[in-house]
LOPAKE-174464 format. One record per residue (C-alpha): residue number from 1; residue in one letter; chain; x negated, y negated, z negated. Coordinates in steps of 0.1 Angstrom, whole numbers, padded with zeros to 4 digits. Layout:
BEGIN
+-----+----+----+-------+-------+-------+
:   i : aa : ch :  east : north :    up :
+-----+----+----+-------+-------+-------+
: NUM :  a :  A :     X :     Y :     Z :
...
+-----+----+----+-------+-------+-------+
***
This chain:
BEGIN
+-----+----+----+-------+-------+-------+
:   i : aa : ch :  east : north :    up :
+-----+----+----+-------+-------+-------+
:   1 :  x :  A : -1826 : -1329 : -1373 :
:   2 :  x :  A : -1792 : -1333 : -1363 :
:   3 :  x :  A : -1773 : -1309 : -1332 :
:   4 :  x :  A : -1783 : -1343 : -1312 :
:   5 :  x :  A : -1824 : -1343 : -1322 :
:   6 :  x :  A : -1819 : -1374 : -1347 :
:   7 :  x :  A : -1829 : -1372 : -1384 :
:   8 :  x :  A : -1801 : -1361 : -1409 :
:   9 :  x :  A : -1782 : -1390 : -1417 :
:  10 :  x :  A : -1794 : -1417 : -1392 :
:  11 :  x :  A : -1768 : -1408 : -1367 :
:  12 :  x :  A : -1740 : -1436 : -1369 :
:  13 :  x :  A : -1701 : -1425 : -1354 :
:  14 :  x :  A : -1686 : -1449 : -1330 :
:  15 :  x :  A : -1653 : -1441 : -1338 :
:  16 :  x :  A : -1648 : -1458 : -1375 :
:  17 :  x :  A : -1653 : -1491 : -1385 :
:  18 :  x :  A : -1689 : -1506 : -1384 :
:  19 :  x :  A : -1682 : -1516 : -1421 :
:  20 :  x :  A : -1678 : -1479 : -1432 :
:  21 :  x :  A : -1706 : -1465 : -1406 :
:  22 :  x :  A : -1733 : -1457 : -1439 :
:  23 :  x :  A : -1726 : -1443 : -1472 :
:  24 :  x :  A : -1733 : -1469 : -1489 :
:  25 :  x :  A : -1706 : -1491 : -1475 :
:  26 :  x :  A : -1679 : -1468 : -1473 :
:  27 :  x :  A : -1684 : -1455 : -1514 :
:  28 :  x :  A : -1684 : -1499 : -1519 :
:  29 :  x :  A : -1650 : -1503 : -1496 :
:  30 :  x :  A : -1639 : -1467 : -1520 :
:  31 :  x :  A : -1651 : -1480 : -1553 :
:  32 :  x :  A : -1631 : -1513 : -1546 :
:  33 :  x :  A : -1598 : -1497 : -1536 :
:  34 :  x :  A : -1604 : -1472 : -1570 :
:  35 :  x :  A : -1603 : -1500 : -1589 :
:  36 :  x :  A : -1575 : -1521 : -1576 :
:  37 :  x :  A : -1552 : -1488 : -1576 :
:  38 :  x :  A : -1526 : -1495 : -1610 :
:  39 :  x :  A : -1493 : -1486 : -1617 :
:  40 :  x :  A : -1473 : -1502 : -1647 :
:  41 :  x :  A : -1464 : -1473 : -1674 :
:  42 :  x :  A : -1427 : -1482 : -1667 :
:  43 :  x :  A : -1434 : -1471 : -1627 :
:  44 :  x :  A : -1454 : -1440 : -1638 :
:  45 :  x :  A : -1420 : -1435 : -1662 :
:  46 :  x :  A : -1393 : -1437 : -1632 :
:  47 :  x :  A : -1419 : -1414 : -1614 :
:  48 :  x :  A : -1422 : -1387 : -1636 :
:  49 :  x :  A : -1400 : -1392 : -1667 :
:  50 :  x :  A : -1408 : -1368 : -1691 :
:  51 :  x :  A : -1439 : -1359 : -1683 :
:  52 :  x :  A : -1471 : -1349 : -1705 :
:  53 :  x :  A : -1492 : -1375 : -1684 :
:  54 :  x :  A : -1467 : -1405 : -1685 :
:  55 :  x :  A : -1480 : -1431 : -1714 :
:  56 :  x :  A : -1446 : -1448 : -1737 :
:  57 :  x :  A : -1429 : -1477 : -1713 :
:  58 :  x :  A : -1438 : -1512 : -1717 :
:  59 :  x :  A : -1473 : -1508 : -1717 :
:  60 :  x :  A : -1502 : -1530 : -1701 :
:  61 :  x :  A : -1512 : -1519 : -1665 :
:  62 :  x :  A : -1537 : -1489 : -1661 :
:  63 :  x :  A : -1560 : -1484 : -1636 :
:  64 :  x :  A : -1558 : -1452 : -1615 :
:  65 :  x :  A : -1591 : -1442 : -1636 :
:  66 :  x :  A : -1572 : -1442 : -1673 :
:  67 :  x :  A : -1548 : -1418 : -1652 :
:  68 :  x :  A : -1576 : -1401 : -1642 :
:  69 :  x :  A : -1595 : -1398 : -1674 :
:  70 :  x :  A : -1563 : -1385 : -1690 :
:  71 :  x :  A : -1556 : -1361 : -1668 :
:  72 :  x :  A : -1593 : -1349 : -1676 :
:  73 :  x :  A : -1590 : -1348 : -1715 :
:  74 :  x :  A : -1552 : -1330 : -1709 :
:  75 :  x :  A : -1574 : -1305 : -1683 :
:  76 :  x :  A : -1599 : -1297 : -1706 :
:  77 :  x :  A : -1573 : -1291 : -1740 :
:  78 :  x :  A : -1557 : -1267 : -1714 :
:  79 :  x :  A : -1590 : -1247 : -1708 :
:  80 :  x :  A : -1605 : -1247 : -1738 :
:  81 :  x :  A : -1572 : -1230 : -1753 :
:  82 :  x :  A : -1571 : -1205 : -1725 :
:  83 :  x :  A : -1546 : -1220 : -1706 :
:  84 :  x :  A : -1543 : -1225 : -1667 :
:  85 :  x :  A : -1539 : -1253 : -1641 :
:  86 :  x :  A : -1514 : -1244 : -1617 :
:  87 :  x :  A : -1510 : -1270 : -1584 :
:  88 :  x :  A : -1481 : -1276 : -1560 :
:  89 :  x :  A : -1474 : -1290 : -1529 :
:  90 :  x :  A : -1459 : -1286 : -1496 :
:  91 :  x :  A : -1480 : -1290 : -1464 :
:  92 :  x :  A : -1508 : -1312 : -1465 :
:  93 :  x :  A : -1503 : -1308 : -1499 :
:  94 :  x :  A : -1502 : -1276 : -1503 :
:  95 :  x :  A : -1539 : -1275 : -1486 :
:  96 :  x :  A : -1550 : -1299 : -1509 :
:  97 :  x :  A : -1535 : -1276 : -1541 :
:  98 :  x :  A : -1553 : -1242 : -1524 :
:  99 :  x :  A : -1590 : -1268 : -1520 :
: 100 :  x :  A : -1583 : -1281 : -1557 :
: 101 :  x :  A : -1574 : -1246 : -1576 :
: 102 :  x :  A : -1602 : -1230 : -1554 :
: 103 :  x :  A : -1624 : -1257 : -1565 :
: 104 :  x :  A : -1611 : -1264 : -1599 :
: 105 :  x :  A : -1616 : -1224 : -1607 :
: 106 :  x :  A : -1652 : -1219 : -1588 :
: 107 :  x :  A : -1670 : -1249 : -1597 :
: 108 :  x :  A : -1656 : -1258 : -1628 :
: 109 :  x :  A : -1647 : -1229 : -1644 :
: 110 :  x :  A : -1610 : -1240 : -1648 :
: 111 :  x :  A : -1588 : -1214 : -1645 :
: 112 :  x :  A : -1564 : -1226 : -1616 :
: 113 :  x :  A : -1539 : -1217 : -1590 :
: 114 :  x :  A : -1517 : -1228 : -1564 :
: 115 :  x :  A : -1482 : -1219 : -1562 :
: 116 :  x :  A : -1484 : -1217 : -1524 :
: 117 :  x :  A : -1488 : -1176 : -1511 :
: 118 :  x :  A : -1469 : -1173 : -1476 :
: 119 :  x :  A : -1448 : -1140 : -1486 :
: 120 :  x :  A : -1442 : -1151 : -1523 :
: 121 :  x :  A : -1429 : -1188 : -1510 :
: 122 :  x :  A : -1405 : -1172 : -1483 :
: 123 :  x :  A : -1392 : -1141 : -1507 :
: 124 :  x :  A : -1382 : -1171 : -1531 :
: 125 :  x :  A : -1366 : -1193 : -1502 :
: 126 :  x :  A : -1344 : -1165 : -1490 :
: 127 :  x :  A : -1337 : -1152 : -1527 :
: 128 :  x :  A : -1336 : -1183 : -1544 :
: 129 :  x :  A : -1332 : -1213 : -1514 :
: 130 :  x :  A : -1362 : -1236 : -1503 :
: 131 :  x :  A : -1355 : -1259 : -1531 :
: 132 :  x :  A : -1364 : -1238 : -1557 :
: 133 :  x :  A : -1397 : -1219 : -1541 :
: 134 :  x :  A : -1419 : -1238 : -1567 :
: 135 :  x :  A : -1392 : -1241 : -1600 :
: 136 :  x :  A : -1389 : -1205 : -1595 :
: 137 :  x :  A : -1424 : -1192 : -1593 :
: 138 :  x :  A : -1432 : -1218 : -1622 :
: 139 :  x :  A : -1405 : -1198 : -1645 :
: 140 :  x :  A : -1426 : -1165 : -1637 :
: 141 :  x :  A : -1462 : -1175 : -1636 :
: 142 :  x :  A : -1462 : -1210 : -1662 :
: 143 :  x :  A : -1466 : -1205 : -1699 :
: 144 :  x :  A : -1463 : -1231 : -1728 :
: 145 :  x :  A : -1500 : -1249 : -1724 :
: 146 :  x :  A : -1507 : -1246 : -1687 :
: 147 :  x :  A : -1509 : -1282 : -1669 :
: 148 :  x :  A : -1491 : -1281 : -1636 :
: 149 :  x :  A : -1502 : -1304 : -1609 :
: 150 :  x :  A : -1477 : -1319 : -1584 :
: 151 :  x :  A : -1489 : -1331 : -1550 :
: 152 :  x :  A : -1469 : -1350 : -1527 :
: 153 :  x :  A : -1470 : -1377 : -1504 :
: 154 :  x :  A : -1432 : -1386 : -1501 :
: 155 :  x :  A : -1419 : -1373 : -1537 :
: 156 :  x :  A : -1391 : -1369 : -1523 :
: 157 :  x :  A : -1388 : -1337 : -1514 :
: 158 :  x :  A : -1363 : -1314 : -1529 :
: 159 :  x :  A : -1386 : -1285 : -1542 :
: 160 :  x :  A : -1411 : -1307 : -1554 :
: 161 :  x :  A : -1387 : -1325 : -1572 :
: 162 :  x :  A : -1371 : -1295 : -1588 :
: 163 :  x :  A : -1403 : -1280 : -1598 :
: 164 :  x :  A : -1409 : -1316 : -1615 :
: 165 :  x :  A : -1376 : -1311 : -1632 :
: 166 :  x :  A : -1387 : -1282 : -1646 :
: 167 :  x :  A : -1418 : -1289 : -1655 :
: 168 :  x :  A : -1398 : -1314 : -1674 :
: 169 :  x :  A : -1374 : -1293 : -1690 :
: 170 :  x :  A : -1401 : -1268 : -1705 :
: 171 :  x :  A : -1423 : -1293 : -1717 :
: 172 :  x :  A : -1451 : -1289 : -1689 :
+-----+----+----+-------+-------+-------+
***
């Protein structure tokens, strides 16, 4: 039983949507969303030009799950040769890069990081400036292989975008 004496389970929120009260109706409203989620190689090009993930332009529409499945195969090359995942992000983000490397590393046995350590982040702002936090720790802790993760909600921001740039230039 639940803090509230009702089975595991049965109790329902009031709070959300009666649609997405059970399980089973939220992973259906999910599954639906998953599916309809595509992006044109030519947008995933003017997102990320240059890299490892983004298919040749002028291709037919993929669903989020060939992104997804790529990224798997590219994941799984990177482990199997020794190599490491190494996520960024500011924020949100960079709680979501700490949850995934922590995950990544502990239940899948993927060697994974996140580029996000309080002291490290604000001895390369002062040394460095803000826009370089992640660009610079990349150049000490990335080697040819590794598969770095950007997460962002904007992609605007300067230090993601120059840690995407050099990701770029060294072939990440």
């Amino acid at each position: 039983n639940d803090p509230y004496g009702e089975p595991m389970g049965a109790r329902k929120f009031s709070l959300i949507d009666p649609a997405m009260a059970s399980w089973k109706h939220f992973s259906e409203r999910l599954a639906t969303c998953y599916a309809n989620t595509t992006a044109t190689d030519g947008d995933l090009q003017k997102i990320a030009k240059g890299m490892a993930l983004v298919p040749s332009p002028g291709k037919t529409i993929r669903p989020l799950e060939g992104a997804l499945i790529r990224l798997r195969a590219i994941v799984i090359a990177c482990h199997e040769k020794g190599n490491k995942v190494i996520f960024v992000g500011n924020g949100g983000s960079a709680a979501i890069s700490s949850h995934m490397a922590t995950d990544w590393t502990k239940n899948g046995a993927i060697r994974s990081i996140a580029l996000n350590d309080a002291p490290t982040l604000t001895c390369a702002a002062n040394d460095f400036g803000y826009d370089h936090v992640f660009a610079k720790q990349l150049e000490w802790y990335a080697r040819p292989g590794d598969v770095v993760i950007i997460i962002s909600s904007s992609g605007k921001s300067p230090n993601i975008l120059e840690a995407a740039r050099w990701c770029s230039d060294n072939r990440m």
